[in-house]
MARKOLVO-279940 format. One record per residue (C-alpha): x negated, y, z. Coordinates in steps of 0.001 Angstrom, whole numbers, plus 524288, in hexadecimal, padded with zeros to 5 digits. Example, Ala and Ser with C-alpha at 12.3 -4.5 7.8 and 13.67 -1.06 7.14 Angstrom:
> u	v	w
> 7CFF4	7EE6C	81E78 .
> 7CA9A	7FBDC	81BE4 .
END
This chain:
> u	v	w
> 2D1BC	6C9BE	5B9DA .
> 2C492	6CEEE	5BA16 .
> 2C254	6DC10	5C29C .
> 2C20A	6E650	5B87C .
> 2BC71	6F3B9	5C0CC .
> 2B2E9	6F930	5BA58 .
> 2B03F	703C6	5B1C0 .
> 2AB2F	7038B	5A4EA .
> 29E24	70870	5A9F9 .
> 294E8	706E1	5B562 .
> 29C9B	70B64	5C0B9 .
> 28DE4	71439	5C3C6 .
> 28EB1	71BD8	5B982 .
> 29C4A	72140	5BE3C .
> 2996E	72CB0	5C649 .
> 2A46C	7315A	5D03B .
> 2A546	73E22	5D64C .
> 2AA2F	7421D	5E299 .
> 2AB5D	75002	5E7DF .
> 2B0A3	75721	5F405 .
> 2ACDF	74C6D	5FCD3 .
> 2B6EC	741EA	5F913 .
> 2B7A0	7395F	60272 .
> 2AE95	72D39	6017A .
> 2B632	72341	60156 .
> 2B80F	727D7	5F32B .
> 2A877	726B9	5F17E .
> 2A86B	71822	5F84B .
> 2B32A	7143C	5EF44 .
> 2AE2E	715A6	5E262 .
> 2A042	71170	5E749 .
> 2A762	70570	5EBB2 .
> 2AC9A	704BA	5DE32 .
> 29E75	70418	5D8CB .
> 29DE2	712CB	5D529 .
> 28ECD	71655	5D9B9 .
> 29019	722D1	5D2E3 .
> 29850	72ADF	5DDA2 .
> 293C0	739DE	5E23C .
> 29CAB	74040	5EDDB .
> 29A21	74DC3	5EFD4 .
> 2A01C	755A3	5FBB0 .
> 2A693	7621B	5F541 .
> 2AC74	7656C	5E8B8 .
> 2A4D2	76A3E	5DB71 .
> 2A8D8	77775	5D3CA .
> 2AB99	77778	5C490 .
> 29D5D	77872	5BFDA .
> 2985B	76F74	5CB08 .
> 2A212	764E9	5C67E .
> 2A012	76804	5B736 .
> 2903C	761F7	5BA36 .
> 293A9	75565	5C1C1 .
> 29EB0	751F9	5BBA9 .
> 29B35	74EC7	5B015 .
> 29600	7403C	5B14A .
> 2A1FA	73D4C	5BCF3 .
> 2AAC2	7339E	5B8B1 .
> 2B258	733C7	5C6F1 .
> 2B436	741CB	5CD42 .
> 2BB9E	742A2	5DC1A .
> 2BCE6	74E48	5E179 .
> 2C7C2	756AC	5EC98 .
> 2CCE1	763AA	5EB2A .
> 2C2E9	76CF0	5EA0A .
> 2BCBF	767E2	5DBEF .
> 2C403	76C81	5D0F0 .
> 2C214	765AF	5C453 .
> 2C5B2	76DEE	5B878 .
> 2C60C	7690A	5AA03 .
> 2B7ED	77180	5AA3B .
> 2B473	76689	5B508 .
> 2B95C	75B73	5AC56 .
> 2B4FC	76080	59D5A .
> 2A72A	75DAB	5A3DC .
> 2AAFE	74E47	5ABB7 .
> 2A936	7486D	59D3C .
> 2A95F	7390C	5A678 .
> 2B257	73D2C	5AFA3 .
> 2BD84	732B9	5B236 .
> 2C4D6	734F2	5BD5A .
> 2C6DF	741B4	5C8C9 .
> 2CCB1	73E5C	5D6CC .
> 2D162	7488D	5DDE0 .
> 2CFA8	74414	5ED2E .
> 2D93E	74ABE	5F00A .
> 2E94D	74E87	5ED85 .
> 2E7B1	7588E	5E403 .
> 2E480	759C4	5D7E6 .
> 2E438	76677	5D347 .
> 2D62C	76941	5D544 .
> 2D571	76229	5C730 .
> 2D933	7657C	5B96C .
> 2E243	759A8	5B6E7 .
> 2E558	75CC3	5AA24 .
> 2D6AB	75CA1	5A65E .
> 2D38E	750C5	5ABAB .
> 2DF56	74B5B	5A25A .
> 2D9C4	751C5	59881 .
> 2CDAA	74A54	59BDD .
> 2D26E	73F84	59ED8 .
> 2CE83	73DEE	5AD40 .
> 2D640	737D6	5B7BB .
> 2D9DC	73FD0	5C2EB .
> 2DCF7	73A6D	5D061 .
> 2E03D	73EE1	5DC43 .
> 2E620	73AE1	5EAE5 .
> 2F2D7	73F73	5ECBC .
> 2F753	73743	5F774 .
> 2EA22	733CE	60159 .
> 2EA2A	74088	6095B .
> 2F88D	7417E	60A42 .
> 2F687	73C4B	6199D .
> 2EC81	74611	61DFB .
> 2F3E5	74FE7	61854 .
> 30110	74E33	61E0F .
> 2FA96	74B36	62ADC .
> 2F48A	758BC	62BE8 .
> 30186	76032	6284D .
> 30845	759AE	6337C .
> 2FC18	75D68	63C44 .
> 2FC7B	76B37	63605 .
> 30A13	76C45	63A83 .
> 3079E	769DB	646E6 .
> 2FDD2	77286	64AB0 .
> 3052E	77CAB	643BF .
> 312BB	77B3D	64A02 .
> 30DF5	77AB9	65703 .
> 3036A	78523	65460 .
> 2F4CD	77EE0	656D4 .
> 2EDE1	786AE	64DFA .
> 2EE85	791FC	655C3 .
> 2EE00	78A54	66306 .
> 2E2E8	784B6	65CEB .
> 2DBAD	79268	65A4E .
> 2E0A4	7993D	667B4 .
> 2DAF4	78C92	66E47 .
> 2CD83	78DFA	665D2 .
> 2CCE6	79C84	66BF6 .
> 2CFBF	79A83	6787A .
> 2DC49	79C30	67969 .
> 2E62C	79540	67FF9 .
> 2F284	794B0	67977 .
> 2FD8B	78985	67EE4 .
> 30A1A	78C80	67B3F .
> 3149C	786AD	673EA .
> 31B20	79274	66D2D .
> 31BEA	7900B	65E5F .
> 31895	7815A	65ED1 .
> 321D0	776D9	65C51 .
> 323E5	7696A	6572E .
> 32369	76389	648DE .
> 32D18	759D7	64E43 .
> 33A95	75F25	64923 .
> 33481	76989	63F7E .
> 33563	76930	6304E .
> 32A29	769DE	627E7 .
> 32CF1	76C7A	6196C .
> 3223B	765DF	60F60 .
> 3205E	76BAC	60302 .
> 31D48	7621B	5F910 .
> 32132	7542F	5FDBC .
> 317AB	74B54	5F680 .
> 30BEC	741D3	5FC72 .
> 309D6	74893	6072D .
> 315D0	75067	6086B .
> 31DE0	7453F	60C6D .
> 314B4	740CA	61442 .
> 31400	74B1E	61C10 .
> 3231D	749F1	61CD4 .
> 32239	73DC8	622D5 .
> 31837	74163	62D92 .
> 32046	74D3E	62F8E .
> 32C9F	74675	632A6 .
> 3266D	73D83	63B2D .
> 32313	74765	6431B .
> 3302F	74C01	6439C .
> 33133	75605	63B15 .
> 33BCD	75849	630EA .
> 335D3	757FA	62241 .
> 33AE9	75FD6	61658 .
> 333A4	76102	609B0 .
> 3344E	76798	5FD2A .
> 32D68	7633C	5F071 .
> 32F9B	765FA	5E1E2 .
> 330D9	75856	5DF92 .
> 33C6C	75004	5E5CC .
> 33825	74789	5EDD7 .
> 33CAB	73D0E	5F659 .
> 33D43	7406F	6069E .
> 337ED	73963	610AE .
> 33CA6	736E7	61D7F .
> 345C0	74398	620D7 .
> 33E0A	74C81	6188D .
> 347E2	75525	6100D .
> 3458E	75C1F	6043E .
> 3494F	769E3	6020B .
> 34B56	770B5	5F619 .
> 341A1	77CAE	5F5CF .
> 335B9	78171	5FB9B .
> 33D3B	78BC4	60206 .
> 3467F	780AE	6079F .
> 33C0E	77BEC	60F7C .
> 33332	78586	6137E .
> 3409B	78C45	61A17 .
> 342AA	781BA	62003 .
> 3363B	77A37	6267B .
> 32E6F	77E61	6325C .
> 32225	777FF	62A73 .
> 31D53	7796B	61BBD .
> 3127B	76ED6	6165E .
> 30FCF	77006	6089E .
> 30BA6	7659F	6008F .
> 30BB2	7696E	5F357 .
> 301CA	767BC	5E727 .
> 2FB86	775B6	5E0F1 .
> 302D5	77902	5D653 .
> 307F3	783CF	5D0B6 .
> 313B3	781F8	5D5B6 .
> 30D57	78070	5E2B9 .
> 305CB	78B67	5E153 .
> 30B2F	79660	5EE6D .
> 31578	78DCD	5F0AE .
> 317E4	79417	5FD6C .
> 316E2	7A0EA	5FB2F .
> 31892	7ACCB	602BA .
> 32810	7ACF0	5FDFC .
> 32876	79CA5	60233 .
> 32224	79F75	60EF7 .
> 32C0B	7AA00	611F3 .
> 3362F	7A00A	61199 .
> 32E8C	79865	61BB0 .
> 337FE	7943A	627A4 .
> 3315A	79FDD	63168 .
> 32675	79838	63975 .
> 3241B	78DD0	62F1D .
> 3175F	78672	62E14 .
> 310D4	784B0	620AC .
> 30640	77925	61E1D .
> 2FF96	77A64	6129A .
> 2F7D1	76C82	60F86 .
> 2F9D6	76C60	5FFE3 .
> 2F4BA	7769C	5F5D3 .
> 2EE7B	7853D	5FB19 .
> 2F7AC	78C85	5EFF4 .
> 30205	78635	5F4E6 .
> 3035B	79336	5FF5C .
> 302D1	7A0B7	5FDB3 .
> 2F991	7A2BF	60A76 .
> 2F93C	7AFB3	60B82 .
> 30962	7AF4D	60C13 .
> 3089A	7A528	61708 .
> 2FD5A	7ACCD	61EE9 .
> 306E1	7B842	61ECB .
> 31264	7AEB5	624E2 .
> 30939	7A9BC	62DF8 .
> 30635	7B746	631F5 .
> 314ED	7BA62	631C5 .
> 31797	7AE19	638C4 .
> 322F6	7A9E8	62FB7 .
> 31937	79E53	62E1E .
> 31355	7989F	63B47 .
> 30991	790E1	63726 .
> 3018A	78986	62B16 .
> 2F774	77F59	62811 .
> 2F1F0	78112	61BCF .
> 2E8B9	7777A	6167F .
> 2E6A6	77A76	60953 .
> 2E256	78844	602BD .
> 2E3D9	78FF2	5F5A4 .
> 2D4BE	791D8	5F664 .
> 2CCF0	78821	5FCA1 .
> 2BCB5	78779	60154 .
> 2B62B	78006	5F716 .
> 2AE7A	779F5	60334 .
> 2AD92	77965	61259 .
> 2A679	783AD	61800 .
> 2AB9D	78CA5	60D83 .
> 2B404	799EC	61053 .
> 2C353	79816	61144 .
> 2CE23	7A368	612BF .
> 2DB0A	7A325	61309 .
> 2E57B	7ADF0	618C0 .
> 2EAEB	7A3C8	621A2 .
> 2DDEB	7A333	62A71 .
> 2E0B2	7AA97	636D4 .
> 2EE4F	7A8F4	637CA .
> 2F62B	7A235	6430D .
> 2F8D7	793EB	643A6 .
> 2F2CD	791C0	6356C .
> 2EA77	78443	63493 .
> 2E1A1	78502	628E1 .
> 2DAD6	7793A	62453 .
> 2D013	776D5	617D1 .
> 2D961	76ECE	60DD4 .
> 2D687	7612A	617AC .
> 2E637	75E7B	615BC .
> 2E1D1	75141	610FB .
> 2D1CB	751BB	616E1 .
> 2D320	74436	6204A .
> 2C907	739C9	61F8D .
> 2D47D	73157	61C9F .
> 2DB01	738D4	61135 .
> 2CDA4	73C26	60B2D .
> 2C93E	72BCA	60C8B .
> 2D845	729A9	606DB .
> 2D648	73363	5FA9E .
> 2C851	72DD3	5F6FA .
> 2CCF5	720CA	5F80F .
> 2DA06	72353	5F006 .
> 2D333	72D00	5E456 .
> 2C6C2	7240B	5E4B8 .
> 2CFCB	717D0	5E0E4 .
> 2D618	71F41	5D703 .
> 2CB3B	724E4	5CE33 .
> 2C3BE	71692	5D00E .
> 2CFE0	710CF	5CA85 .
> 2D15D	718AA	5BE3E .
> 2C096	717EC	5BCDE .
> 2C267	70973	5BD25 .
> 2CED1	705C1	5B93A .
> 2D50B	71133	5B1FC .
> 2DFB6	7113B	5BC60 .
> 2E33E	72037	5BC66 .
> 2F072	71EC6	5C44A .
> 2F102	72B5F	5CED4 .
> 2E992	7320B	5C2EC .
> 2ED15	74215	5C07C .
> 2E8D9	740CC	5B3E5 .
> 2E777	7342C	5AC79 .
> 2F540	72D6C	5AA85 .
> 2F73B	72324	5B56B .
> 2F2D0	715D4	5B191 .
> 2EF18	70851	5B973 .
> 2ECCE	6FCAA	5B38A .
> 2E545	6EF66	5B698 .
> 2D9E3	6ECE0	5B183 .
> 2D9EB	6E2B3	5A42C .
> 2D23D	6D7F4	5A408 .
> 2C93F	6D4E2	5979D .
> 2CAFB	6E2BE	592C8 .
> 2C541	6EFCD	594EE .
> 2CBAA	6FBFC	59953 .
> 2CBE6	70918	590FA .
> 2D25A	716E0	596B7 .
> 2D69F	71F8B	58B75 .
> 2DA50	72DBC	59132 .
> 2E076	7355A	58654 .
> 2EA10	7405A	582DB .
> 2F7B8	73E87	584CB .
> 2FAB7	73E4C	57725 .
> 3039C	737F1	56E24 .
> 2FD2C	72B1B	567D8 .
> 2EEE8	72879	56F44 .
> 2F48A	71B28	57436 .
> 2F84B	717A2	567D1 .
> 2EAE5	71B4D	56290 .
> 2E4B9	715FA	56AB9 .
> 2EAA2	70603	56702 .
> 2E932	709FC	5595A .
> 2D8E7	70BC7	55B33 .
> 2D766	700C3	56406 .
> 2E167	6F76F	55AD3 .
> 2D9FC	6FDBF	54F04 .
> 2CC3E	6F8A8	554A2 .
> 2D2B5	6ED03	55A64 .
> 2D14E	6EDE2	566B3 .
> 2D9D4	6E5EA	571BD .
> 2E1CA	6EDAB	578FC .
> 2E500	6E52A	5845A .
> 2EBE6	6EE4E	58DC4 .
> 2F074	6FE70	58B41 .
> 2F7D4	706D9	594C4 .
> 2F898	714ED	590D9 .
> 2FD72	71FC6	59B60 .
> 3009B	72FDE	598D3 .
> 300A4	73CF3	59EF6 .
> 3051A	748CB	59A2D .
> 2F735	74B0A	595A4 .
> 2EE78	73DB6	59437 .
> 2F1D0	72FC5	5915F .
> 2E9FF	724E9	596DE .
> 2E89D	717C3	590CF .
> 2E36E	70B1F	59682 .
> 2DE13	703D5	58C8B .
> 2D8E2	6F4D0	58F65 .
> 2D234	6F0AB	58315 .
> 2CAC2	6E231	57ECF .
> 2BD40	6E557	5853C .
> 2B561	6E125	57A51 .
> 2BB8A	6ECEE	5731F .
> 2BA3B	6F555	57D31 .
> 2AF7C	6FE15	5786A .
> 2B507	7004C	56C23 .
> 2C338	70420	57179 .
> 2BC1F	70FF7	57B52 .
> 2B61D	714DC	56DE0 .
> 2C136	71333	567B9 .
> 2CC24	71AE7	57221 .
> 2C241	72529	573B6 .
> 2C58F	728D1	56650 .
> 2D4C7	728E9	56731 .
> 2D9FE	735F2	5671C .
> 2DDBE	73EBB	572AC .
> 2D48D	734EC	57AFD .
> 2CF91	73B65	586CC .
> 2C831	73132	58CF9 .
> 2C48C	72259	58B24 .
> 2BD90	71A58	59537 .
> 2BCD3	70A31	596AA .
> 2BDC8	7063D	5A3B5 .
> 2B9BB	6F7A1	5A326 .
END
């Protein structure tokens, strides 16, 4: 078989777009690809900044600090494809980019490491105190003493939310000889000696050490909240590495103060600094054994090299080959490429009767179908369409005009 990877235009007029200093092993790859088109620039772009560039990208990356709002993508008339180098997703409007018809990607798993790794390291210097040994030291004063310090061997940390990284953590956890119980909305399978409880209140009455790892939702929204925290066991730990609404702060800087909670790493903020340098508050600065970091729960060289890597794969794949598996918006299809045939993507509506309109234009201007594969979401349908190449023209005029199409674009 011949090596069909191309697009269906000069790979130099595709222009990709990276933001927020994504890594550049991202860059290197799709320069590697043949992409010469590819601008990085170190921090994110507001609304209006992004409504003027945007608008002849056909590849956009970008972290957490760019938002992307269906103002952002009315004006990205060529845009194809978002990554998200990062977890999350909710810096974008999903639903607009199905209503636009652009894939969305993102890299749920590649920081999962670096995450987990700085929890354990969090708990640490919390149980045995360092933050504040740390400062005395800093001032000059010396502080050696072993009162309110212990072990993690033999104490029980309680994980809210027990997905990617949440289970990982439970493994590291365990190994250093802790006992493990979790609590998640979903059931899911234990590992090791981990056990499940029932409720929220279940575990956090019952751990020495709370790490949440949780998506922002709704739902999620103050999920410890000043009533949660009161049913802290007294001298509890919380780590916050997840979502800043996740915790009411000002509740847990009042148990701090009260010392029914001993200590907290908190990583990630309601309101975050657009940029370094910039101001940052919160009412948990000041207080004892507190270790606040600038959202770097996932910010290693490796994790960062992992994520451009694993997001730069995907959004090549579905430029090139229509692959759009991992995708938050297009329906998940991957298929091989088809030999003597060119490839058409038909993004449409999730309505009754565009497939079959679709074979009765192309068998009404008889034109070969030679291989069809059509996949749904609650909101779009993608179709795959590989079509006789000498009728290839012809058929991208002719699905452009089938109703409730969204987008049409040959690939080869």
């Amino acid at each position: 078989m011949n090596n069909i990877d191309t697009t269906s235009y000069p790979k130099e007029k595709i222009k990709v777009l990276f933001l927020e200093n994504i890594s550049d092993k991202a860059v290197q790859y799709f320069k590697d690809q043949g992409y010469t088109d590819v601008k990085k620039i170190a921090g994110a772009l507001s609304e209006e900044e992004l409504i003027k560039v945007i608008k002849e990208v056909h590849i956009l990356g970008i972290r957490s600090k760019t938002f992307i709002s269906k103002k952002v993508l009315d004006s990205a008339k060529k845009l194809q494809a978002i990554g998200c180098f990062c977890i999350g997703i909710n810096q974008v409007d999903v639903k607009a980019c199905k209503q636009k018809g652009v894939a969305l990607f993102n890299a749920p798993y590649s920081n999962t490491r670096s995450v987990a790794e700085l929890v354990i390291g969090a708990a640490i210097m919390l149980i045995r105190r360092i933050a504040d040994k740390n400062l005395a030291a800093h001032n000059g004063i010396w502080n050696k003493e072993a009162k309110g310090s212990f072990e993690l061997r033999g104490k029980t940390i309680g994980i809210i939310g027990y997905g990617n990284i949440g289970t990982q953590l439970s493994v590291m956890a365990e190994a250093m000889g802790m006992k493990v119980k979790f609590y998640d909305i979903e059931t899911k399978l234990p590992l090791g000696n981990a056990s499940s409880v029932k409720s929220i209140k279940d575990l956090v009455s019952s751990v020495d050490i709370i790490s949440l790892h949780v998506p922002e939702t709704n739902q999620t929204k103050n999920l410890i909240s000043k009533a949660v925290i009161k049913q802290f066991k007294p001298g509890a730990i919380l780590i916050n590495y997840a979502r800043g609404e996740v915790v009411d702060l000002d509740a847990l800087s009042q148990a701090i103060k009260e010392k029914q909670v001993s200590g907290a790493a908190i990583d990630v903020f309601p309101v975050e600094p657009e940029k370094n340098g910039d101001k940052f508050t919160t009412p948990l600065q000041g207080l004892s054994n507190v270790i606040l970091t600038p959202h770097i729960g996932g910010s290693t060289e490796e994790a960062q090299e992992n994520i451009g890597e694993d997001v730069s794969i995907k959004l090549y794949q579905y430029l090139e080959r229509g692959v759009s598996y991992g995708s938050h918006s297009i329906p998940s299809i991957s298929l091989p490429p088809v030999e003597n045939a060119h490839r058409i993507l038909h993004i449409h509506n999730n309505v009754p009767g565009v497939l079959s309109a679709i074979n009765t234009v192309m068998s009404k201007n008889k034109i070969n179908i030679v291989g069809q594969y059509l996949k749904t979401n609650d909101e779009i349908g993608y179709v795959v369409l590989d079509v006789d190449s000498k009728l290839s023209k012809t058929a991208i005029a002719l699905l452009k005009e089938v109703k409730h199409t969204i987008r049409v674009r040959m690939l080869y």
